[in-house]
C-alpha positions in Angstrom: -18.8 -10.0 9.3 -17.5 -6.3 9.6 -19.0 -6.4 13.3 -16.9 -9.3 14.2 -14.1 -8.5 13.0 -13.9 -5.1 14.7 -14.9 -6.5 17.4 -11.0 -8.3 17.6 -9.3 -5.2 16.0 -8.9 -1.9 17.9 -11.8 0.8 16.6 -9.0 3.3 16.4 -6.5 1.3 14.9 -5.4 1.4 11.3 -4.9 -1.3 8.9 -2.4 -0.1 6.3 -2.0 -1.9 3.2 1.2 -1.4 0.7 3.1 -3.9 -1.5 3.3 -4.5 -4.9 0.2 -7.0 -6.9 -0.3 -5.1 -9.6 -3.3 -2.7 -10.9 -6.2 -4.3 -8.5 -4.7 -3.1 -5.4 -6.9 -0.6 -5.1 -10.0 -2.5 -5.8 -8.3 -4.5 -2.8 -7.9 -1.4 -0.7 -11.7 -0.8 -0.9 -13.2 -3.9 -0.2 -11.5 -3.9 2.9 -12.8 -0.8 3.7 -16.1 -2.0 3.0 -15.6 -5.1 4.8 -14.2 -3.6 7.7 -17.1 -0.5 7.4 -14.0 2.0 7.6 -12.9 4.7 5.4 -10.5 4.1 2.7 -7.4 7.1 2.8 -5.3 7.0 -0.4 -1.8 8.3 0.2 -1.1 9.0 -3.0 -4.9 10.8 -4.2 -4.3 12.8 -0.7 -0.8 13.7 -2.1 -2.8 15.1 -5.3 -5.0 16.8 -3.8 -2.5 18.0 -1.1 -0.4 19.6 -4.4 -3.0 20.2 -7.1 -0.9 17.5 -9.4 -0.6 14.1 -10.1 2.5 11.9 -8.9 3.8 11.9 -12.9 3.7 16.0 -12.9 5.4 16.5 -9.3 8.1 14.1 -10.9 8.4 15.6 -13.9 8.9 18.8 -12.5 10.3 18.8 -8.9 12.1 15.3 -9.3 12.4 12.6 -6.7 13.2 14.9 -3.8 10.9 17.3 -3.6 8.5 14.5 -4.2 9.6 13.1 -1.1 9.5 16.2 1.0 5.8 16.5 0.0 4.9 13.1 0.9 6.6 13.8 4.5 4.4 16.8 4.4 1.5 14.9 3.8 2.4 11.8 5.9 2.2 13.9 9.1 -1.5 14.5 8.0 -1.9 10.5 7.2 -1.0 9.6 10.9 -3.6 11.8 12.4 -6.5 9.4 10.4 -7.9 6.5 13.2 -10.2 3.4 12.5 -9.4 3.6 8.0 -7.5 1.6 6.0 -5.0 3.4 4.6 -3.0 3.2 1.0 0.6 3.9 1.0 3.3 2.7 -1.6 5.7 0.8 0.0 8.5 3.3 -1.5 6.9 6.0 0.8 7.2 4.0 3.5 10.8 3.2 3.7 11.5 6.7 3.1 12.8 8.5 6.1 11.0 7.1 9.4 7.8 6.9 7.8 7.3 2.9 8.4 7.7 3.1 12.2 5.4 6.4 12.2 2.5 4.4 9.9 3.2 1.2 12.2 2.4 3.3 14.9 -1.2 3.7 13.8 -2.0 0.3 13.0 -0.7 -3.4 11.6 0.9 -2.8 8.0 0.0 -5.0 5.3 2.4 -5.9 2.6 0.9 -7.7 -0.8 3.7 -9.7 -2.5 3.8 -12.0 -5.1 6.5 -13.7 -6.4 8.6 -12.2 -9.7 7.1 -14.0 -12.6 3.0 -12.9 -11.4 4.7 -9.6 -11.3 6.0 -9.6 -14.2 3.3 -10.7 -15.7 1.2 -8.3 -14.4 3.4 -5.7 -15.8 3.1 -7.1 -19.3 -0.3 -7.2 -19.0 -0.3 -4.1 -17.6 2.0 -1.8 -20.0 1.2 -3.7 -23.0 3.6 -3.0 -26.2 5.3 -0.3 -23.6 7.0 -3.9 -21.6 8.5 -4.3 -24.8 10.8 -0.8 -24.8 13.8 -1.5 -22.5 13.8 2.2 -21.1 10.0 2.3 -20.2 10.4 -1.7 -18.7 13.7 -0.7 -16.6 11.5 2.7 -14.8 8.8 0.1 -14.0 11.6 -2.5 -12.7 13.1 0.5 -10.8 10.0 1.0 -9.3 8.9 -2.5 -8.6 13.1 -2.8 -6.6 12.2 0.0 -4.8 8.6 -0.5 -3.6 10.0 -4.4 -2.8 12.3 -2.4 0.2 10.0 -2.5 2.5 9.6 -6.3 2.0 11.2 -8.2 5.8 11.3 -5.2 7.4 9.9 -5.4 10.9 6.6 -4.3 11.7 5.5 -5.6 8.2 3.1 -8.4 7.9 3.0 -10.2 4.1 0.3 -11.6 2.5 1.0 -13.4 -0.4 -1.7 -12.8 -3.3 0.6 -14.7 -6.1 -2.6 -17.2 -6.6 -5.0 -15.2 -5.1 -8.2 -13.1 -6.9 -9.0 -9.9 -5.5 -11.9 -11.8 -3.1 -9.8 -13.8 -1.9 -6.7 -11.6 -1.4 -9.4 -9.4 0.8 -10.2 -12.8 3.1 -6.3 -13.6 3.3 -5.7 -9.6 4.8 -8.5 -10.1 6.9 -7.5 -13.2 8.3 -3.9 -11.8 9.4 -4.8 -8.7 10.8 -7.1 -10.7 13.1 -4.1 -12.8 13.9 -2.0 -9.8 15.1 -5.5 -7.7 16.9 -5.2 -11.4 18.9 -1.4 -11.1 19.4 -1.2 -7.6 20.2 -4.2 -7.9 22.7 
């Protein structure tokens, strides 16, 4: 299947995949890869390794902006990679012009699902912590701003509200063929 499917898609093109499911995105991020018989480029494990720290420890000490002037950093490295799939948070992307300069590589890929799966997933994700207002509102502040990118152009959703990982996989697949055929 890989073989056909490359065969519609642009060797050197990108698929990019952001949005918000929850915890199995990247489980989602490499079977596409697999599928596909590309790489697999994590923004944010490229970040790490760009920095020597993880995302919580560039937070905790540089805050929010130099976090984002690191991830620019990094992001001009990102658009060199052809022929991956590549995952970015969605809050990175509608930082700055970084959207239009991912875009540029290849289709983007937005999971969504609606608010109560996410919410959900967060419960069943943070456990007792869902239950402490402070630790509920970060993750809420997150979750507001990785959903910016959400109807911007450029961005193709894929709804994976009833979808398992399998099938979430097939659903990607099936629209970035849709746009290889539409961009020609």
């Amino acid at each position: 299947m890989a073989s056909n499917i490359n065969l519609l898609t642009n060797a050197d093109s990108n698929l990019i995949l952001t949005g918000y499911t929850g915890p199995n995105q990247p489980a989602i991020g490499r079977a596409l890869a697999a599928r596909l018989g590309r790489k697999l480029v994590s923004f944010d494990t490229r970040l790490e390794e760009h920095t020597g720290m993880t995302l919580e420890e560039i937070r905790e000490i540089y805050g929010r902006a130099r976090l984002k002037d690191l991830e620019s950093e990094v992001l001009g490295e990102i658009v060199l990679v052809r022929g991956a799939v590549v995952r970015i948070s969605s809050e990175t992307l509608v930082h700055s012009d970084n959207l239009a300069q991912m875009a540029a590589t290849g289709p983007v890929m937005c999971l969504v699902a609606d608010l109560d799966a996410v919410l959900r997933r967060l419960h069943l994700t943070m456990g007792m912590r869902y239950h402490n207002p402070r630790e509920r509102d970060v993750v809420l502040g997150e979750l507001r701003r990785a959903w910016g990118v959400r109807g911007k152009p450029g961005i193709y959703e894929v709804d994976a509200t009833r979808l398992n990982e399998a099938e979430t996989v097939e659903a990607v697949l099936e629209v970035w063929q849709e746009v290889a055929l539409q961009r020609g």
